[in-house]
N, C-alpha and C positions, 0 to 999 in steps of 0.2 A: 503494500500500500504506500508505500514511502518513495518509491522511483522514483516517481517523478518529481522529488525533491534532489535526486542523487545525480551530477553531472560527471559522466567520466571525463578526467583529463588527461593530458601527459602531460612530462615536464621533457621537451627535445625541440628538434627541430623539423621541419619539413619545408622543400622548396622544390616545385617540378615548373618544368624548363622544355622549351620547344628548340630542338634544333635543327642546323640542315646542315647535309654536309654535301658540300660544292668541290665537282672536281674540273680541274681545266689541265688541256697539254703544256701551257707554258711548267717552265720552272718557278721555285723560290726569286730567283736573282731578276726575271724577267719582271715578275709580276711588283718586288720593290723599285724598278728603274722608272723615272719619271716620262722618261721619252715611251713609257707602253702606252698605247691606249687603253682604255678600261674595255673589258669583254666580258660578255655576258655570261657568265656562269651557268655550268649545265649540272642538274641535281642528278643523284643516286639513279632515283625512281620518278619520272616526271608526273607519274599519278601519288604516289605519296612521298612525295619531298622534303616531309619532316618526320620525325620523330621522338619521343618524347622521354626527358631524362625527370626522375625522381628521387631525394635521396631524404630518407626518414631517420632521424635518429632518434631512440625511446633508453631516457636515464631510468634504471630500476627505480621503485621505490625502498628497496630492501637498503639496508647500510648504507643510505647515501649519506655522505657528509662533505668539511672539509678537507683536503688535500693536507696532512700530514697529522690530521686528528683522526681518520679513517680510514683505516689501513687493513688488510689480509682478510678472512674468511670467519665466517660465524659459526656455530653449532648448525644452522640448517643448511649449510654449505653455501651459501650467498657470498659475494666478495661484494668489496666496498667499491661505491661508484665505477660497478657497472653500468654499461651500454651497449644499446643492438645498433649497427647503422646497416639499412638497407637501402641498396642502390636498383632502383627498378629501371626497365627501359622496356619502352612499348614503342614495337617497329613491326609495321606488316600484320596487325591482328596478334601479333606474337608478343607477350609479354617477359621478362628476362630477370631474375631477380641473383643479385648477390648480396649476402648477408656476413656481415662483420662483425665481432664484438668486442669490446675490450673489460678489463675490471683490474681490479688491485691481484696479485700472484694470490691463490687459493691454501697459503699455510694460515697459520696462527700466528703476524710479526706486528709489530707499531715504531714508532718513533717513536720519540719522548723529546718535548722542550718545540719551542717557537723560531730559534733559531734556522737560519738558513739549512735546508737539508740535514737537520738532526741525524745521526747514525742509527739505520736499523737494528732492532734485535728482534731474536723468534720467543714469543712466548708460550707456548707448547709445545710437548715435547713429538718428534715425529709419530708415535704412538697413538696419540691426540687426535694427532691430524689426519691421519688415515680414515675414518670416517667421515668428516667433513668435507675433505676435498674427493673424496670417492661420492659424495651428496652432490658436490657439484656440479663433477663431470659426469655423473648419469644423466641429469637434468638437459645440459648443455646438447648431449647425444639423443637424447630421448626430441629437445625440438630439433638439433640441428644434422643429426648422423654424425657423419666423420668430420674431424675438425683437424685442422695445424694450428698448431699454439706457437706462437711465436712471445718468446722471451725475450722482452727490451731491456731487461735487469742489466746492470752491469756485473761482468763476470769477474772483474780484477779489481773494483773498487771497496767500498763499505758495503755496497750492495750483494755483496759476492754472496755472503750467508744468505740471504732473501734466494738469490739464483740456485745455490748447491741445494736447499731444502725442496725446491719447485720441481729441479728435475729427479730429487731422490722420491718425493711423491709420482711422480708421472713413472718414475720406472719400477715403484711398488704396484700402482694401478694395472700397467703392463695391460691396456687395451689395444687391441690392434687399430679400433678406428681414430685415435690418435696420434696425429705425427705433430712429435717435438722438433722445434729449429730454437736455435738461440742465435741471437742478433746483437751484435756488440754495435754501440753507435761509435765508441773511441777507434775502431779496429777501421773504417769507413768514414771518417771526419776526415 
């Protein structure tokens, strides 16, 4: 009886977007040279010439917070400030979807102190956390199937303990539809 007091919302974003993609024989260099003349660009498809880009992102409600007060994974397996971004594209009747997500590494760690980049530490012990993050990556598989987890943690800094416990979890779980990659930003800067 009360519905229609009750508004779903999210807390994200959403922007879709019409494009077209123009192909022509010139080159690069021709088409910045001031001596071209402008020419009339030929589309894809001259019956549908655009097509339409979407990109949704939905923050959990679960553990959101601030960034360095909200950190690792709860007893229901939720990590803090999570997000889904999905990228839609409708071309031809045919709709196209890829699905992203990010969240805080799925241990038990925090920060402590206001200071610039406090140093992590884990506050449970891996024993702890094997329920938790086995909670969260059924979840995860349950909507998404197979997933690659990609690790931005840094592997050589303060971060490293955050990184060593992520992947000692991922290879206790030992699922096949998860593929681990770790990604160092210092290693490619």
């Amino acid at each position: 009886e009360v519905d229609f007091w009750i508004i779903p919302i999210i807390q994200g974003f959403v922007q879709i977007e019409e494009l077209v993609v123009n192909y022509s024989e010139s080159s690069d260099d021709d088409k910045s040279s001031p001596e071209t003349p402008p020419q009339e660009s030929s589309c894809v498809d001259d019956v549908h010439p655009a097509f339409l880009v979407a990109l949704v992102s939905r923050r959990s409600r679960h553990r959101a917070g601030m960034r360095y007060k909200r950190r690792g994974v709860d007893k229901n397996g939720n990590v803090a400030n999570y997000v889904e971004t999905e990228q839609l594209i409708h071309v031809h009747n045919h709709t196209l979807s890829y699905i992203q997500t990010r969240g805080s590494v799925p241990v038990f760690w925090s920060q402590v102190g206001y200071r610039y980049n406090p140093r992590p530490r884990l506050d449970k012990s891996e024993n702890e956390t094997v329920p938790c993050f086995r909670a969260h990556f059924e979840e995860q598989l349950k909507n998404y199937k197979k997933q690659v987890i990609i690790n931005l943690v840094d592997q050589t800094g303060r971060e490293k303990i955050i990184g060593d416990a992520y992947l000692k979890q991922v290879l206790l779980y030992n699922n096949a539809n998860l593929t681990y990659v770790s990604f160092d930003f210092h290693e490619h800067w």
